[in-house]
C-alpha positions as CSV (number, residue, x, y, z in Angstrom):
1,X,-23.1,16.3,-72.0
2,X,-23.4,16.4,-68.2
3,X,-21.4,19.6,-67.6
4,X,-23.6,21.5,-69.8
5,X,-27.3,20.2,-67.8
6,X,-24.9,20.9,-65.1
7,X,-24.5,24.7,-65.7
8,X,-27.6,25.5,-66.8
9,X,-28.9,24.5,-63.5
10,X,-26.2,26.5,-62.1
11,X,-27.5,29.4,-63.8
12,X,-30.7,29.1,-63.6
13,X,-30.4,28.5,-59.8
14,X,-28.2,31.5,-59.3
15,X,-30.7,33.8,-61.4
16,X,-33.4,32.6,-59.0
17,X,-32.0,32.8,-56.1
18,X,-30.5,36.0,-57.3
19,X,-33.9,37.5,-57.9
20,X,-35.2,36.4,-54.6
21,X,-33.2,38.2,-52.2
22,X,-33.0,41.4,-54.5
23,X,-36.7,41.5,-54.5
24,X,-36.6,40.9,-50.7
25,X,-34.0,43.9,-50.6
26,X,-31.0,41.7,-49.8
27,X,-27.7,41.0,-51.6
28,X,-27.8,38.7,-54.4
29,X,-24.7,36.9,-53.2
30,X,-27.3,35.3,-50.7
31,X,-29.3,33.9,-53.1
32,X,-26.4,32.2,-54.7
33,X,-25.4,30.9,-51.7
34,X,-28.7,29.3,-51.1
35,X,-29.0,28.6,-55.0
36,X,-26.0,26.3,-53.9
37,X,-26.8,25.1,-51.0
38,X,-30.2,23.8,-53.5
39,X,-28.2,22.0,-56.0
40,X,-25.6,20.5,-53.5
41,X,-24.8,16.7,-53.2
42,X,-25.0,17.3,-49.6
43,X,-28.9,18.2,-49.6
44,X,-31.9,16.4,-51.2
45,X,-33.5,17.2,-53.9
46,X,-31.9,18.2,-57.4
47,X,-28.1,18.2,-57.2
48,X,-24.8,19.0,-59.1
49,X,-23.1,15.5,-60.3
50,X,-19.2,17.2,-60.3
51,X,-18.7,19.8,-57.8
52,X,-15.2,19.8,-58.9
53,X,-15.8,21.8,-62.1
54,X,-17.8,24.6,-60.2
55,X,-15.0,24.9,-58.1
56,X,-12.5,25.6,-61.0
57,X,-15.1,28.2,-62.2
58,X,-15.5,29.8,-59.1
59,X,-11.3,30.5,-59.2
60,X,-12.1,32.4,-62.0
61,X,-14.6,34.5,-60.8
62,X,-11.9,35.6,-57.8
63,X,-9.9,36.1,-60.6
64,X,-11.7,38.6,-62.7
65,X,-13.4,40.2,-59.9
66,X,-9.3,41.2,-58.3
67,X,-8.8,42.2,-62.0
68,X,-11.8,44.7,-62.0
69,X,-10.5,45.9,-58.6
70,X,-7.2,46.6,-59.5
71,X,-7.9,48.5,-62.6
72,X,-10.2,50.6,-59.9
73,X,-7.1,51.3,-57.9
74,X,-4.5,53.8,-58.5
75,X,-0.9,53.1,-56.8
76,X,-0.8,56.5,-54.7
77,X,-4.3,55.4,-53.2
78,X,-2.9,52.4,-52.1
79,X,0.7,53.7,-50.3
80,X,-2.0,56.1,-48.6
81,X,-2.7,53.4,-46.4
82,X,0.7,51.6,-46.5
83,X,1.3,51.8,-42.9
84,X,-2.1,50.4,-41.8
85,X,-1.7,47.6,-44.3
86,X,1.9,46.5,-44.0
87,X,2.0,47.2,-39.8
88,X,-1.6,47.0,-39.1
89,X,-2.2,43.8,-41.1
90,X,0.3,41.7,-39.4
91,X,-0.8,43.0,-35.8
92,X,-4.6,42.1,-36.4
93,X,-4.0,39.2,-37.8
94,X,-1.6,37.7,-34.8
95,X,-4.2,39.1,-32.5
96,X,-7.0,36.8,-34.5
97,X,-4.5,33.7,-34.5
98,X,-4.5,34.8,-30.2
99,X,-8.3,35.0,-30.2
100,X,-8.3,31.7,-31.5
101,X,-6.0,29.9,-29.3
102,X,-7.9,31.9,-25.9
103,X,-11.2,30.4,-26.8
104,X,-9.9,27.5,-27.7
105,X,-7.5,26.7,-24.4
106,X,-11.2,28.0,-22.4
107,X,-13.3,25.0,-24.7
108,X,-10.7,22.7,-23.7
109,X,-9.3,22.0,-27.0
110,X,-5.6,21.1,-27.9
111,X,-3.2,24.1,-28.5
112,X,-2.4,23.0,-32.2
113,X,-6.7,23.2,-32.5
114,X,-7.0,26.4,-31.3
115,X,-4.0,27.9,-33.2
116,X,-5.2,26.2,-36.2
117,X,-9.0,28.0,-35.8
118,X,-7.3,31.5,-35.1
119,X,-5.7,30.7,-38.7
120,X,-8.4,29.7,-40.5
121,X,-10.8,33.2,-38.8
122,X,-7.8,35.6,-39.3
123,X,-8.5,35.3,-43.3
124,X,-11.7,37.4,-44.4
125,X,-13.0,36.2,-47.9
126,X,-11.4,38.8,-50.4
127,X,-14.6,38.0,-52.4
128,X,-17.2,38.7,-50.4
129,X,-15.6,42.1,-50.1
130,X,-14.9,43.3,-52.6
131,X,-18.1,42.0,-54.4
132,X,-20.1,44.2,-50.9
133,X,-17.4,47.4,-51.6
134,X,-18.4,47.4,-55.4
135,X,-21.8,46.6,-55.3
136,X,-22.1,49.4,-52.3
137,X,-20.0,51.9,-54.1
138,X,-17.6,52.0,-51.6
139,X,-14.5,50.7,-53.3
140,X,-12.7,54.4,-53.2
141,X,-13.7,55.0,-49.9
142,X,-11.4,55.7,-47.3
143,X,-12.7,52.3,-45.6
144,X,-12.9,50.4,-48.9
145,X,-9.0,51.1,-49.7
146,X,-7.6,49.8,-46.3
147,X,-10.1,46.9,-46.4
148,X,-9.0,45.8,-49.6
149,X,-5.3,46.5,-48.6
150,X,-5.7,44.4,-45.5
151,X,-7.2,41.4,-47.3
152,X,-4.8,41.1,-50.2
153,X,-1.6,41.4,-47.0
154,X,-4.1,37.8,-45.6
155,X,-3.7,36.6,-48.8
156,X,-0.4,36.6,-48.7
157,X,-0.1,35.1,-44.9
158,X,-2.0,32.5,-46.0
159,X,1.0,31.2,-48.4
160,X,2.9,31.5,-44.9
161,X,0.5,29.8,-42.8
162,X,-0.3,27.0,-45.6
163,X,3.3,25.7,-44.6
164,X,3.2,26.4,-41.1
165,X,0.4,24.3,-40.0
166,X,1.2,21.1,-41.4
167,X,4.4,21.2,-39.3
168,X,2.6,22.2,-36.3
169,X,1.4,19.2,-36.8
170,X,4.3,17.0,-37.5
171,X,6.1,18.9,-34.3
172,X,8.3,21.2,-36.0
173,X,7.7,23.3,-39.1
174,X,9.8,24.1,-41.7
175,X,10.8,27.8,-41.1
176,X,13.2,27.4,-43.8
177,X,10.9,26.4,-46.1
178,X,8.5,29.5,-45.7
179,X,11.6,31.9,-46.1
180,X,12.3,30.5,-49.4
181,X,8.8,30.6,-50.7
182,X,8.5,33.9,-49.7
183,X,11.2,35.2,-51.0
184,X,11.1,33.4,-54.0
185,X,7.8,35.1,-54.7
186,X,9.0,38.3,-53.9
187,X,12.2,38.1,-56.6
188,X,9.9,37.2,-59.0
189,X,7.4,39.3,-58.8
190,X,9.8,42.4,-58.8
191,X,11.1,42.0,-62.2
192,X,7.6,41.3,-63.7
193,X,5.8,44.3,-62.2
194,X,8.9,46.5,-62.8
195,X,8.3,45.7,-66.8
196,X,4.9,45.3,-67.0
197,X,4.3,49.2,-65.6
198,X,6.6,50.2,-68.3
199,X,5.1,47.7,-71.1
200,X,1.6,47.2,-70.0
201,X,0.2,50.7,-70.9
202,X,1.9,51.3,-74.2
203,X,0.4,47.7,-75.8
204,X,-2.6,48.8,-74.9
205,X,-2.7,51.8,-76.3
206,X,-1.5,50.5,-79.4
207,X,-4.0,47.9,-79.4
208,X,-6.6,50.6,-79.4
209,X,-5.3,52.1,-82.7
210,X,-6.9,48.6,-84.1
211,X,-10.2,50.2,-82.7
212,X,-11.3,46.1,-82.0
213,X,-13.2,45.7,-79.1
214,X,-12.9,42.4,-79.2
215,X,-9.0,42.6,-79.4
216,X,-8.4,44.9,-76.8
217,X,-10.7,43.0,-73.9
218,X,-8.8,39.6,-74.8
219,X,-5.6,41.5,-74.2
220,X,-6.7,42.7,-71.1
221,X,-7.8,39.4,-69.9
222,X,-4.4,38.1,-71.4
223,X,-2.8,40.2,-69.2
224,X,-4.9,39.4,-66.1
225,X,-4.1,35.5,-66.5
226,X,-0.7,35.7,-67.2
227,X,0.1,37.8,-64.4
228,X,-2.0,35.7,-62.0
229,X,-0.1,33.2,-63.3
230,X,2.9,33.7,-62.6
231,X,2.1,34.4,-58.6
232,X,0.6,31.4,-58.4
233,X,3.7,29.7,-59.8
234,X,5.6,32.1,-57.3
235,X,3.5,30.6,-54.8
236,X,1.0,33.1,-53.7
237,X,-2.6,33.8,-54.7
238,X,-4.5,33.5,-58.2
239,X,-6.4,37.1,-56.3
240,X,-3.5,38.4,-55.8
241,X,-2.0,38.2,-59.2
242,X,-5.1,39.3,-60.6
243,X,-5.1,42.1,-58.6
244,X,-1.6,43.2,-59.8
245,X,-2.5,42.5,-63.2
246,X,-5.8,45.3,-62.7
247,X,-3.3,47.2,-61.6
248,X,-0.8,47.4,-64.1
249,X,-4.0,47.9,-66.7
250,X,-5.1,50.8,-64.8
251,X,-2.1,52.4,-65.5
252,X,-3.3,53.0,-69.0
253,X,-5.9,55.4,-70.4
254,X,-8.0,53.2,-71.8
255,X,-8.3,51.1,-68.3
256,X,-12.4,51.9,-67.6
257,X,-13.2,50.8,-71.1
258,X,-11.8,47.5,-70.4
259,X,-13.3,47.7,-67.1
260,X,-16.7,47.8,-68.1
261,X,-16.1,45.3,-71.0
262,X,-14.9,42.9,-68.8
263,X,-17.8,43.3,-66.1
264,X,-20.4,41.0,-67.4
265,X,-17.9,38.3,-68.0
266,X,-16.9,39.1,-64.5
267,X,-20.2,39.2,-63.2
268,X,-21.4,35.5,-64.5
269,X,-18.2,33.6,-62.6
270,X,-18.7,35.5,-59.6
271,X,-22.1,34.0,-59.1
272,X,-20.5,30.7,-59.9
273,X,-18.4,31.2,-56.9
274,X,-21.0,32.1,-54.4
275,X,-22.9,29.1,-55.6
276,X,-20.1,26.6,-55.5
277,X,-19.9,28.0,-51.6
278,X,-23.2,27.2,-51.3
279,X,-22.5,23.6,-52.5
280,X,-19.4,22.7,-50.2
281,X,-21.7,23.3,-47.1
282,X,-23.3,19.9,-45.3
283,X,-26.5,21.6,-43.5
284,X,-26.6,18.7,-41.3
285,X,-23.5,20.5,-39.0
286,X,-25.7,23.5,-38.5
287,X,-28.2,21.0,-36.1
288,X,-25.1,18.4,-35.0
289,X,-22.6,20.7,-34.0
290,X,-24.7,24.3,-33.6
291,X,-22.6,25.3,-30.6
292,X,-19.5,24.8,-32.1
293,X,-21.1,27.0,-35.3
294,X,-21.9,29.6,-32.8
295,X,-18.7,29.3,-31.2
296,X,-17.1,30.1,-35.1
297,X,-19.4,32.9,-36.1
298,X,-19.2,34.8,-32.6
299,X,-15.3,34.7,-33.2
300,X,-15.7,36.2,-36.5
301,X,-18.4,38.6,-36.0
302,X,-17.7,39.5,-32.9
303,X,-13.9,39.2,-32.4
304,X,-12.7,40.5,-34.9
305,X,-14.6,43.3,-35.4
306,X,-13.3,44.5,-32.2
307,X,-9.7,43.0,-33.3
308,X,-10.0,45.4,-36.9
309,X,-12.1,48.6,-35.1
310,X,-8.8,48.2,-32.8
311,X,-6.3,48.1,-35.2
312,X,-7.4,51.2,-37.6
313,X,-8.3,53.3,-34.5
314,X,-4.5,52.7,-33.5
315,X,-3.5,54.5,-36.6
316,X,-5.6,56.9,-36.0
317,X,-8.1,56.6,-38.3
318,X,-11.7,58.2,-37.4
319,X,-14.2,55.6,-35.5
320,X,-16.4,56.0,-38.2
321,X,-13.9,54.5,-40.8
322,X,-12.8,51.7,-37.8
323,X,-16.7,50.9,-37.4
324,X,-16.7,50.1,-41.1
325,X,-13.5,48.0,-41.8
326,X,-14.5,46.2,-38.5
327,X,-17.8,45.4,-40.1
328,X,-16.2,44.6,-43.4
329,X,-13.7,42.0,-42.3
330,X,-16.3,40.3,-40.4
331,X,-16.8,37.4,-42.5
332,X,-14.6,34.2,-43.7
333,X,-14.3,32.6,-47.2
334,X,-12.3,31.5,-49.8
335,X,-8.6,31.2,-48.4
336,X,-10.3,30.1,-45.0
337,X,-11.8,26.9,-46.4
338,X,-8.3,26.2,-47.9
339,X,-7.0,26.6,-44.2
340,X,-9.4,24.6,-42.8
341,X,-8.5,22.0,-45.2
342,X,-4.8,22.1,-44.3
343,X,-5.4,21.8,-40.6
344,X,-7.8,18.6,-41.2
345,X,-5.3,16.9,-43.3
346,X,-2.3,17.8,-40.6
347,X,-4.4,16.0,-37.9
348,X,-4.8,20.0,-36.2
349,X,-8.8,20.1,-36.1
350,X,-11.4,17.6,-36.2
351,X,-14.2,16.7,-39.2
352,X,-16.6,18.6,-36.4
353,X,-14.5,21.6,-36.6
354,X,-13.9,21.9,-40.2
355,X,-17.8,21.2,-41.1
356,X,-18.5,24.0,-38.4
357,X,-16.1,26.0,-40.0
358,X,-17.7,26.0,-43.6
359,X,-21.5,26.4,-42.1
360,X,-20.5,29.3,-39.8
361,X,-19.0,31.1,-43.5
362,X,-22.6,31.2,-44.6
363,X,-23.5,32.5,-41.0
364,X,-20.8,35.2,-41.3
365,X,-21.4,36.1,-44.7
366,X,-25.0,36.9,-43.8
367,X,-24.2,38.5,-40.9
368,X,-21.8,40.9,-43.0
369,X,-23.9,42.2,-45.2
370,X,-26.3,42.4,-43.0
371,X,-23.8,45.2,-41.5
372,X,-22.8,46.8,-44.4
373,X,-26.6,47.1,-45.0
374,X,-26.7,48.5,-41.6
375,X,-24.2,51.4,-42.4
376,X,-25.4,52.5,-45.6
377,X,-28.5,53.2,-43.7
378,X,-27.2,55.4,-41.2
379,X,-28.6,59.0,-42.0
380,X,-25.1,60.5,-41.7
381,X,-24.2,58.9,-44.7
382,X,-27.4,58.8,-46.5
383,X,-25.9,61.1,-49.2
384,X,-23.6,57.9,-50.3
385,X,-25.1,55.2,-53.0
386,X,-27.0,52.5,-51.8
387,X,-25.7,49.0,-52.0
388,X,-27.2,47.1,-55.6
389,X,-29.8,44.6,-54.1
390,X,-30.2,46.0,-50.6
391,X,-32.6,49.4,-51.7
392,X,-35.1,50.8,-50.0
């Protein structure tokens, strides 16, 4: 069948790729990238014949990789940084959605453009985060836990902004409609996090008493979809539920064995994703419309580092913790490709603008881990681990 020659060269293209920028001390998420950008329909050469199916794989590799996180976290780690993330969040992010609409009224676009692009670079990809944060070791870092805070609060603006734009273009949104899917998510969610905390870790521990390996993983995978689920029935993220799901399955003794049972499964769909990234991008934009790439990636990098750095130093945070969320956040994804798409179907940005859009996420991904390369580095931290693929 097609799908299979499809996925082998999917594989084989990520493993290469992979390999390449490991050996050339980079991350490996690179190489899928440009294992992607290989195989795409957009680019000669060999290519993918349904694009489509890698992009319902890729959902999964968010998926399990907010599982893994969440089963990482521990609840009083996260109301640590409560303020930051539920105060903080909001402010950075309207500052981005500002940024936006600035550069935009000085380029001479429309209002509704320029709102639209601070939308769309507001959003940093939760999986090229979190895959950085793991690989660097610095998921339980002071840094790691507000980053991860802060980009699971964006996933849930982006429910918000998902209805907002299309009325911006139409000339009035429906406000209404955004309270009610909001709080509809919110009543749900309630109840089922309320009896999964109280559920969740006694299952599992009788599952154990099977001593099946095979039993227990598929439960906590069971638990991971079902979870992510129901949020996005609520509305909100697949991550996000996954997330919540990691989180109830932390609660349970047995949580790092699922953890590392779960890791290579998690490990495979997350190079899916990066290559399906790879595949939605037209290189053709990065010579057409290179200023407007620039314009993008200097919003990104540059603006909103100074945005984030801003934001944490305003809670008082040490620079050295604001220097690395800023750096961490620099980058778009995931949830900003499905903004993009939004404002290109409203009428809010042009075919220009949302091709820039998708080549300067490559530009900014690069540039990111180039950063968090950049930090681990630094000598006053050199007793931290090194990030996986970026050794010396």
């Amino acid at each position: 069948m097609v799908i299979f020659h499809d996925i082998a060269m999917v594989l084989a293209a990520a493993l290469l790729g992979g390999l390449l920028f490991w050996r050339i001390r980079q991350p490996p998420i690179l190489g899928y990238v440009l294992a992607g950008l290989i195989l795409s329909p957009l680019t000669p050469g060999p290519r993918i014949s349904d694009v489509h199916s890698f992009e319902v794989m890729a959902e999964a590799g968010v998926v399990l990789l907010m599982f893994s996180v969440g089963i990482e976290f521990l609840i009083p780690e996260l109301l640590r940084v409560k303020w930051v993330a539920l105060i903080g969040a909001p402010i950075g992010i309207s500052l981005s959605i500002a940024l936006g609409l600035g550069v935009g009224m000085l380029a001479g676009w429309p209002i509704t453009q320029g709102i639209a692009a601070g939308c769309v670079i507001s959003v940093a990809s939760t999986m090229v985060l979190t895959r950085l944060l793991v690989d660097c070791g610095e998921l339980a870092s002071e840094a790691g836990r507000i980053m991860v805070t802060l980009t699971l609060i964006e996933d849930i603006t982006v429910i918000v902004l998902t209805v907002v734009l299309p009325g911006l273009g139409s000339h009035g949104a429906s406000y209404g409609e955004v309270l009610w899917r909001v709080g509809k998510a919110v009543l749900l969610l309630i109840p089922v996090i309320a009896v999964g905390w109280r559920i969740v870790p006694r299952l599992l521990a009788r599952v154990e008493k099977i001593r099946s390996d095979e039993i227990s993983v598929l439960l906590a995978l069971t638990i991971c979809l079902v979870v992510a689920t129901i949020t996005e029935a609520a509305g909100l993220s697949l991550a996000l539920g996954a997330f919540m799901g990691g989180l109830l399955v932390g609660g349970s003794e047995y949580a790092h064995k699922f953890a590392e049972k779960t890791f290579p499964i998690r490990d495979a769909f997350v190079a899916v994703f990066f290559v399906t990234i790879g595949m939605l991008i037209d290189p053709q934009t990065w010579f057409s419309d290179w200023r407007l790439v620039l314009l993008i990636a200097g919003l990104v990098v540059i603006g909103k580092f100074v945005v984030w750095f801003g934001v944490v130093r305003a809670f008082r945070y040490s620079v050295d913790t604001a220097v690395r969320v800023g750096a961490g956040l620099t980058q778009i994804g995931e949830f900003s490709f499905v903004l993009a798409q939004v404002s290109r179907q409203a009428g809010l940005i042009t075919a220009g603008l949302y091709h820039a859009i998708l080549a300067a996420s490559l530009v900014t991904i690069l540039i990111n881990a180039t950063l968090v390369k950049f930090l681990r580095r630094n000598p006053r931290h050199s007793t931290a681990p090194v990030c996986a693929g970026v050794t010396e």
